[in-house]
N, C-alpha and C positions, 0 to 999 in steps of 0.2 A: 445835310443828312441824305435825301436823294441823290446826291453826287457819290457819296459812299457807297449806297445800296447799289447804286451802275455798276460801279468797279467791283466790287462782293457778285453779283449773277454774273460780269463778265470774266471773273475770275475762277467761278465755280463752273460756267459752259467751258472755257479753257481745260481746265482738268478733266471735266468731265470728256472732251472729246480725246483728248490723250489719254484715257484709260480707256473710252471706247476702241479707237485704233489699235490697242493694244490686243484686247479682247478679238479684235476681228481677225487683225494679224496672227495673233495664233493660231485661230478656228480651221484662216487659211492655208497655214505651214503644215496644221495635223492631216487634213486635207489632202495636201498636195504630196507627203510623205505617205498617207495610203496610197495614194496613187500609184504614187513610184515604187513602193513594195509587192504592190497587183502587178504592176506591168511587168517585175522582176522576177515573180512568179509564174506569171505566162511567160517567158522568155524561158526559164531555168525551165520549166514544162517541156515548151516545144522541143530542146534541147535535150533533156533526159528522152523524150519520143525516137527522137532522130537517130540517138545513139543506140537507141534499145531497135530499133528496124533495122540499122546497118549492123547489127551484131547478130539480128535473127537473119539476115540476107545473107553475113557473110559464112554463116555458121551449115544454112542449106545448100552454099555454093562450095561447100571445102571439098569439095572431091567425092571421092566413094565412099558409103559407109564404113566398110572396112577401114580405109584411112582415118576417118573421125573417129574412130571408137579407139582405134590404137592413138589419136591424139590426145582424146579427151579420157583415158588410162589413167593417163597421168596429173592430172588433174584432181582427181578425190585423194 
């Protein structure tokens, strides 16, 4: 009967550590998928910044107002 009950607790730590692993493995995938969608967001950020100053830089650099106003005419 104690030889039974061994194999019964080491079969229930068995399982039990396979659905803990399981349990962790998630926690750590959801984790590491915020991660990677923050980091994609500063990235996409820096990104949309850079394009918004070389379109304000290139917009102050077009030449004389005259010319931007006859560019940007056509436009609306």
């Amino acid at each position: 009967m104690a030889e039974l009950l061994i194999w019964l607790i080491a079969a229930l730590g068995a399982v039990g550590g396979v659905v803990l692993g399981r349990l962790l493995g998630r926690a750590e995938g959801k984790r590491t998928g915020r991660e990677e969608a923050h980091q994609d967001a500063r990235s996409d950020q820096i990104d949309r910044m850079d394009a918004g100053r070389k379109a304000v830089r290139d917009g102050r650099d077009a030449g004389a107002p005259a010319d931007r106003l006859r560019d940007n005419d056509n436009a609306w």
